[in-house]
FIVO-669661 format. One line per 3 residues: number of its first residue (from 1); for each residue x, y, z of C-alpha. Coordinates in steps of 0.2 Angstrom, whole numbers. Layout:
# FIVO-669661
NUM> X,Y,Z; ...
END
This chain:
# FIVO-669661
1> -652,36,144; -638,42,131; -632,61,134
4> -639,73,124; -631,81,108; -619,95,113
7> -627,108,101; -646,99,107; -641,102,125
10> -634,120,122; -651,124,115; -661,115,126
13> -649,126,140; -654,143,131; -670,138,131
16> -672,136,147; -665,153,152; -675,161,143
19> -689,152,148; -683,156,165; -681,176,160
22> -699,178,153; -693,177,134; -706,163,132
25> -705,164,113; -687,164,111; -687,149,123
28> -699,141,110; -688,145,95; -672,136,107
31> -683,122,109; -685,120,92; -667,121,88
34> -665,105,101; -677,96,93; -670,95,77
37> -652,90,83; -660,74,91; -663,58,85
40> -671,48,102; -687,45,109; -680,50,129
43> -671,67,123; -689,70,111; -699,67,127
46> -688,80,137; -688,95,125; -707,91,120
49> -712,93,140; -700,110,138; -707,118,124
52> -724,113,131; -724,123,147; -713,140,136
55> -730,136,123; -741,138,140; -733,151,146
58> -734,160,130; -753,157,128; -749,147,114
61> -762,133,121; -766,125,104; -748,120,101
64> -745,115,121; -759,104,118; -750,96,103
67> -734,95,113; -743,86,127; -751,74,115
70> -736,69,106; -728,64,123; -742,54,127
73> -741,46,111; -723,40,118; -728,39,135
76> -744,35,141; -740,38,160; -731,56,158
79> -735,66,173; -730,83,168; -739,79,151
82> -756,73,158; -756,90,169; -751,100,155
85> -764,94,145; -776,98,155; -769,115,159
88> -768,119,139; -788,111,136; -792,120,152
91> -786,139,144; -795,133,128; -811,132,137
94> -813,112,135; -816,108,153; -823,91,149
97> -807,84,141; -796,94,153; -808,85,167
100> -802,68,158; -785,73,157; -784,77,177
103> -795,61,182; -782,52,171; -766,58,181
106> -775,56,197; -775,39,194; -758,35,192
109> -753,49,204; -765,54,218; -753,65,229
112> -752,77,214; -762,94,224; -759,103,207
115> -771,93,198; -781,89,213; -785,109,215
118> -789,110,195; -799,96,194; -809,107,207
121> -810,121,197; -816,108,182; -831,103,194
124> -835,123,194; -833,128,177; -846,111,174
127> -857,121,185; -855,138,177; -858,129,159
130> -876,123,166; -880,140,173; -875,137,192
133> -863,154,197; -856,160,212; -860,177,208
136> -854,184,227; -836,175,222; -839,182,204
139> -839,203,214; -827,198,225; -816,193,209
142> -819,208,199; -814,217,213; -799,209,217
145> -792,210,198; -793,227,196; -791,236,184
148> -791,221,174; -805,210,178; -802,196,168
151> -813,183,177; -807,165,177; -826,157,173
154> -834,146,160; -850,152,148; -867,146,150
157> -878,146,134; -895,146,139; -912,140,129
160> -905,152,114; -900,149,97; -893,159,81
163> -905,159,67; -910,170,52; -922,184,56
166> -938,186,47; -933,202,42; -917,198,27
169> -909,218,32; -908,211,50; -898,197,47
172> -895,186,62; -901,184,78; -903,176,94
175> -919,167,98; -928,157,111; -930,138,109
178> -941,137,123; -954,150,135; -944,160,148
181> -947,166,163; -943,187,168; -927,184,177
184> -920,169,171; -904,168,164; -902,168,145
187> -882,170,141; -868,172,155; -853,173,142
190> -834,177,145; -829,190,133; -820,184,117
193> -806,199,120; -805,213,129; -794,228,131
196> -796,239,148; -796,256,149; -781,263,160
199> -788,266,177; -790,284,183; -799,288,166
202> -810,303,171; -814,310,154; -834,310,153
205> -833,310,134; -822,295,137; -828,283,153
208> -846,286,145; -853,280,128; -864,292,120
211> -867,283,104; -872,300,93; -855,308,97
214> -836,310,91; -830,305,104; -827,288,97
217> -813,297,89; -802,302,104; -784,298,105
220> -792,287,124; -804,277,113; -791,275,96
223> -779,267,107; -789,256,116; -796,250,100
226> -780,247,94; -776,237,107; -792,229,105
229> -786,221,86; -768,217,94; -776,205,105
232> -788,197,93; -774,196,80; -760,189,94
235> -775,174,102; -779,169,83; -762,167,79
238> -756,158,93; -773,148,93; -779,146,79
241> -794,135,85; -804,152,91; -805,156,71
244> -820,147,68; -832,156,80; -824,174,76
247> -823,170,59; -843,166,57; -846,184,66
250> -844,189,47; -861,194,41; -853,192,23
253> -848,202,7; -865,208,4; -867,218,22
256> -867,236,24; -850,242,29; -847,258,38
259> -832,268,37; -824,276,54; -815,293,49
262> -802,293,61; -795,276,56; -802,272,38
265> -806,255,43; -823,247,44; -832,251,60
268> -831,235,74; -847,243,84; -859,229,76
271> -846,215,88; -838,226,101; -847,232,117
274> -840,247,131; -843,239,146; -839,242,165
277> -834,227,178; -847,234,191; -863,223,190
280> -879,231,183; -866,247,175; -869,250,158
283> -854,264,150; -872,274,150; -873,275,170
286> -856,278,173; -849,290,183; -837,303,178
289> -823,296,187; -826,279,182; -817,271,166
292> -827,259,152; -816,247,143; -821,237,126
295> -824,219,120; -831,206,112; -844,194,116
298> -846,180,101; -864,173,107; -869,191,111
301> -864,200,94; -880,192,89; -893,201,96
304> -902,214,89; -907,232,94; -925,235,99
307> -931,252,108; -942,240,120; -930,227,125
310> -934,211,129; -919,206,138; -906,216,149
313> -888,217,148; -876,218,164; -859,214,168
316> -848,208,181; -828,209,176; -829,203,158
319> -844,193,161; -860,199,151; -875,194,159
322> -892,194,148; -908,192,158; -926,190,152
325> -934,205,159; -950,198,153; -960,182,151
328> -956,175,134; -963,161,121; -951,149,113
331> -947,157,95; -946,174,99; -931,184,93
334> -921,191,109; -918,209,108; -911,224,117
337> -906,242,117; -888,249,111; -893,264,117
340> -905,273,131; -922,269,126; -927,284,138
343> -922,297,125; -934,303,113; -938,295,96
346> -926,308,87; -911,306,97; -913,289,99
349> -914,287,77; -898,300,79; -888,287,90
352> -893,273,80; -886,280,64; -868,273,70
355> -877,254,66; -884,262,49; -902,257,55
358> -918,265,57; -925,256,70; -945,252,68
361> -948,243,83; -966,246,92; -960,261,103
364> -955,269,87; -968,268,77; -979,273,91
367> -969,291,93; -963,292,79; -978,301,71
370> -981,310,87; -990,329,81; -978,344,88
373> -993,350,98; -995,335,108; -978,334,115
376> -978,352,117; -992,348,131; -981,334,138
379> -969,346,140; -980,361,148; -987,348,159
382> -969,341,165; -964,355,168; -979,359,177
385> -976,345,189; -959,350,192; -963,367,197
388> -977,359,211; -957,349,214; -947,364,217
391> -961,374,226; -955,358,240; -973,364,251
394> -987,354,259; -996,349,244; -1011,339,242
397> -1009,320,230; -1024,324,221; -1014,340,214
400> -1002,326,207; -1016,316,202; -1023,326,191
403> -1006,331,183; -1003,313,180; -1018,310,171
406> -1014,325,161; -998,317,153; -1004,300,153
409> -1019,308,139; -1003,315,128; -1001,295,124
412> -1010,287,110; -1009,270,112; -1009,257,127
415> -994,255,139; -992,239,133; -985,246,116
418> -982,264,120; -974,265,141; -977,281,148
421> -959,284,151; -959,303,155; -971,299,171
424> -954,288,178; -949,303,185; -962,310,193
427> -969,296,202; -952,288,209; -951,306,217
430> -971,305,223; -966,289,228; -948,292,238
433> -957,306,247; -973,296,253; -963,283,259
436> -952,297,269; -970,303,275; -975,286,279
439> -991,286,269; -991,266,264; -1007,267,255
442> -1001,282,243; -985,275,239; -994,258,236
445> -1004,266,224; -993,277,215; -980,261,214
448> -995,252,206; -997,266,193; -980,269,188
451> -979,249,186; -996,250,174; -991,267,165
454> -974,256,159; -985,242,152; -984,229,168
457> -1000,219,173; -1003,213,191; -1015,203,200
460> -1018,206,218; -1028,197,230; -1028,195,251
463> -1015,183,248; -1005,185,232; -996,196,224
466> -991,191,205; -987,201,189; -994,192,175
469> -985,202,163; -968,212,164; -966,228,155
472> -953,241,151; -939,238,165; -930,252,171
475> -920,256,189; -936,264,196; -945,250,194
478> -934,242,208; -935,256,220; -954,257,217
481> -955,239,221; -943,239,236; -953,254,244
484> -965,246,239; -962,230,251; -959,242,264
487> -978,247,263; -985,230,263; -975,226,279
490> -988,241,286; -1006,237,277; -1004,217,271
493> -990,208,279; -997,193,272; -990,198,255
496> -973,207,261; -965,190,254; -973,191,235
499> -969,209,234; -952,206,239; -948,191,229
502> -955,203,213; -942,216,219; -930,206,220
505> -932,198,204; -932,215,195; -917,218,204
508> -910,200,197; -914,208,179; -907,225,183
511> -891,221,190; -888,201,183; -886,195,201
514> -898,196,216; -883,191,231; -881,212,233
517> -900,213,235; -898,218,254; -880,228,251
520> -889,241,243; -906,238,251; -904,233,268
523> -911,217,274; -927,214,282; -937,230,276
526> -951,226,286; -953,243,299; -944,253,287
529> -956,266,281; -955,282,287; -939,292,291
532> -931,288,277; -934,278,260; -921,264,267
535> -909,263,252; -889,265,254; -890,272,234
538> -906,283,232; -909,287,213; -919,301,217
541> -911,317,224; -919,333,233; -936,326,238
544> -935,321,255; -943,337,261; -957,336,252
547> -973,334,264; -991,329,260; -1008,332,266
END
C-alpha cells in the first residue's frame, strides 16, 4: 500500500490523539479532514474504520453505522467493520441486524470473544423483545448503576396497540388487541431519555411529585428539565433515525397547549414521567431522602388517565413496567392514574388541572355528586374507628363490625364502580392485628371483606381458591393477601398454594416483578401466624398491640 498523504496522515494523527484524549468530536472533524486529502481505496478503508469508532464513541451510531457499511461496501471481510456494525445497530436498538452482523463476523473469525460475548447479549435482548426478563439481574443492575441506572435491556411491546379513542378530546391511546390476564405483562419499555436527579436530593417537595403544587418550579426540577431537552435535542441530532417515533408523540396544531410560568415554554408533562429506579416506587411513595428523576417513555406517553386504573405502572432503573391489574377483553383502552386515586374527588380534579382535563371516569362520576352530609358521616364514622384504634384496649370484632357496615352504607353504588377506599385503612390495621393475635378465622374474613369492599369477586370451595374478577389494586391488597396465606396454612392447608399464588400475583402487579416476593415476605409462610405479621416492610404502623376478645 502507497504511504499516505503528509497533510491526510497529519490529520489522521490528530485524530487519533484526540480520539485517544476523549475529544471524540474533534477526532471526527480530523477525520474528516484525512478523508478529503485521499484519493485511494486502502487509506479510505483506514480513516473510515477511525472516524467509525470516534462516531461510536460519540454516540453518534447512525453515522458509525454508515462508516461501517461503506467499508463493507469495499471490503466484505473487514473485521473491525463487521463488529462495528453490530455495535452501532446494537446502540440503535436493531438487535436482529446487529445479531447478523456478529453471525457474519463469526464466520470468517471464530476466536473474536468480542463478538462472541455480544452475540450473547443479542440472544437476551431477543428474549427481552418477547417478554422473557431476568428481572433479579434487572435489581441487581439498577443497583449496581447508581445513581444513573441506565439499564442495558431491550423493550417488549405486548398485545397493545396506538389507536384513536372513542372520545376525539382524548386523542390517542393504547388498547388491547387481545384478553389479558391480571398480571401479565403489557409494556416493559426503556426510556426514550432520561435525566437523573443528583443523588442525596432530600427535598420533599422535590424527590416527590405532588402534581397540584409549585413545586414543579424549583431551581431542583428547572434544571433537571433542562437537562431533560439537552439530551433529547444532542440523541436527535446525532441520530436522527429516533425522530420518527419522537416526532409522532406530537398530538398536532389543534391540541391544547399549556404554558409553564417558570420557563414560558409549553408544559412536556403529557410525555415525561418522575420516576424512581426501586421497583414498585412511584415519586408518590418516595421517601424523603430518596431522589425522583424524569423521562420519556415513547410507547407509554400514550396511555390515558383514569381514576380506576386498569393497569399499573412500576419501574426498575429506567425500565417502566405496566402490568394488567385486572382481567381484560381485547379492545379495551388501557388506562392508569397520574396521580393518587386515594385522594378525594376534589383534589384529585385539583391535580389533574396540570393535564387540563376534568377526568369523568366511573369513580368520579360516582363521588362527584356525593351530598355534604354523607361524607360528613364518612368522616364521623372514620374517626370513630380510629378513636376504638388509639384507645389500643381489648375490644370485641363486632365493635368494628358494625363500624364498617356503618361506612360501607355512606356509598351509593356497588364496589364494582364505586371501591370503598376509606375502609383500606381500617381493615389492614383489623387485619395486621388479628394475625399478630393469631385469630385465622377473623383475619380471613376481614381479608375477604376488604378484597369485596374494593370491587374483587372470589370463588372459594374445599379446594380452590380463584378470584374471578380483580378490583381496585392497592399495597394493602398484598399484605391482606399474604396474611392471608398465613391463615390458610392454619384452617385449610389445601388452598395455602391458590392463596399464595393470588398474592403473589398482586405482588407481580404491585411491584412489576415477583423474584423479591420472599425478600420482603419471607419464604414459606406456612407457621407464620401469630407473633408477628411476618413481613420485613410492614405498611401498617402502631397496631401490634392491639388485643381482641
Amino acid at each position: 500500500m502507497a504511504p499516505m498523504p503528509t497533510e491526510a496522515l497529519i490529520w489522521k494523527l490528530q485524530g487519533n490523539t484526540h480520539w485517544k484524549d476523549g475529544k471524540y468530536l474533534k477526532a471526527i472533524e480530523s477525520y474528516d479532514e484525512a478523508l478529503r486529502r485521499i484519493s485511494t481505496e486502502e487509506h479510505a478503508l483506514i480513516l473510515l474504520l477511525n472516524r467509525c469508532q470516534a462516531r461510536l464513541s460519540y454516540q453518534h451510531y447512525d453515522a458509525a453505522l454508515e462508516d461501517a457499511m461503506a467499508v463493507l461496501e469495499m471490503d466484505t471481510t473487514s473485521e473491525k467493520a463487521l463488529f462495528r456494525a453490530a455495535r452501532a445497530s446494537y446502540s440503535l436498538g436493531c438487535f436482529a441486524r446487529c445479531r447478523s452482523y456478529l453471525v457474519e463476523l463469526l464466520e470468517l473469525y471464530p476466536g473474536n470473544k468480542a463478538a462472541i460475548k455480544d452475540i450473547e447479549r443479542c440472544e437476551l435482548r431477543s428474549q427481552e423483545q418477547a417478554g422473557e426478563f431476568d428481572f433479579a439481574s434487572m435489581l441487581n443492575e439498577a443497583v449496581t448503576k447508581q445513581p444513573s441506572p441506565r439499564l442495558d435491556r431491550a423493550a417488549y411491546i405486548g398485545p397493545i396497540e396506538v389507536r384513536k379513542c372513542a372520545i376525539e378530546s382524548h386523542g390517542r391511546g393504547l388498547f388491547t388487541t387481545k384478553a389479558v390476564k391480571a398480571g401479565e405483562p403489557l409494556l416493559c419499555e426503556k426510556a426514550f431519555i432520561t435525566a437523573f436527579a443528583p443523588e442525596g436530593s432530600k427535598t420533599t417537595a422535590e424527590s416527590n411529585h405532588p402534581k397540584d403544587s409549585k413545586s414543579d418550579g424549583s431551581e431542583w426540577r428547572l434544571k433537571l428539565r433542562a437537562e431533560l431537552a439537552t439530551n433529547i435535542f444532542v440523541k436527535l441530532v446525532r441520530n436522527p433515525s429516533f425522530f420518527t417515533a419522537f416526532a409522532d408523540l406530537y398530538p398536532g396544531p389543534n391540541a391544547d397547549e399549556v404554558i409553564d410560568n417558570d420557563t414560558n415554554l409549553p408544559e412536556l408533562d403529557d410525555l415525561t414521567y418522575e420516576f424512581h429506579w426501586k421497583s414498585g416506587h412511584t415519586p408518590d411513595a418516595l421517601e424523603d431522602e430518596e431522589s425522583a428523576s424524569i423521562g420519556i417513555w415513547i410507547r407509554a406517553s400514550y396511555i390515558n388517565h383514569s381514576c380506576y386504573p386498569l393497569v399499573r405502572r412500576t419501574y426498575i432503573g429506567d425500565m417502566m413496567i405496566f402490568r394488567a391489574q385486572a382481567n381484560i377483553p381485547a379492545d379495551t383502552e388501557l388506562k392508569f392514574g397520574y396521580i393518587s386515586c386515594l385522594e378525594s374527588y376534589e383534589q384529585r380534579q385539583k391535580m389533574l388541572k396540570k393535564w387540563g382535563f376534568q377526568c369523568e371516569c366511573q369513580v368520579c362520576l360516582a363521588e362527584k355528586d356525593y351530598s355534604h352530609k354523607k361524607l360528613k358521616k364518612r368522616e364521623k364514622v372514620i374517626e370513630e374507628i380510629i378513636g376504638h384504634f388509639e384507645k389500643n384496649t381489648a375490644t370485641n370484632l363486632g365493635v368494628y363490625t358494625t363500624l364498617l357496615e356503618a361506612l360501607d352504607s355512606t356509598y351509593v353504588n356497588p364496589p364494582v364502580i364505586e371501591p370503598r377506599k376509606a375502609m383500606i385503612g381500617p381493615i389492614i390495621n383489623l387485619i395486621s392485628a388479628c394475625h399478630s393475635d393469631g385469630l385465622a378465622f377473623q383475619m380471613m374474613e376481614l381479608t375477604l371483606r376488604m378484597l369485596h369492599a374494593l370491587g374483587f369477586e372470589t370463588e372459594i370451595t374445599t379446594t380452590s381458591f380463584t378470584i374471578t374478577r380483580w378490583g381496585f389494586m392497592v399495597d394493602e391488597v398484598v399484605v391482606a393477601l399474604a396474611d392471608m396465606c398465613d391463615g390458610y396454612a392454619v384452617v385449610n392447608p389445601a388452598l395455602y398454594d391458590d392463596v399464595l399464588e393470588v398474592a403473589k400475583t398482586a405482588y407481580e402487579i404491585m411491584c412489576g416483578e415477583r423474584v423479591s416476593w420472599y425478600k420482603t415476605y419471607g419464604g414459606n409462610r406456612r407457621g407464620r401466624l401469630g407473633g408477628t405479621a411476618g413481613r420485613v416492610e410492614d405498611v401498617v404502623d402502631g397496631v401490634q398491640g392491639m388485643r381482641f376478645v
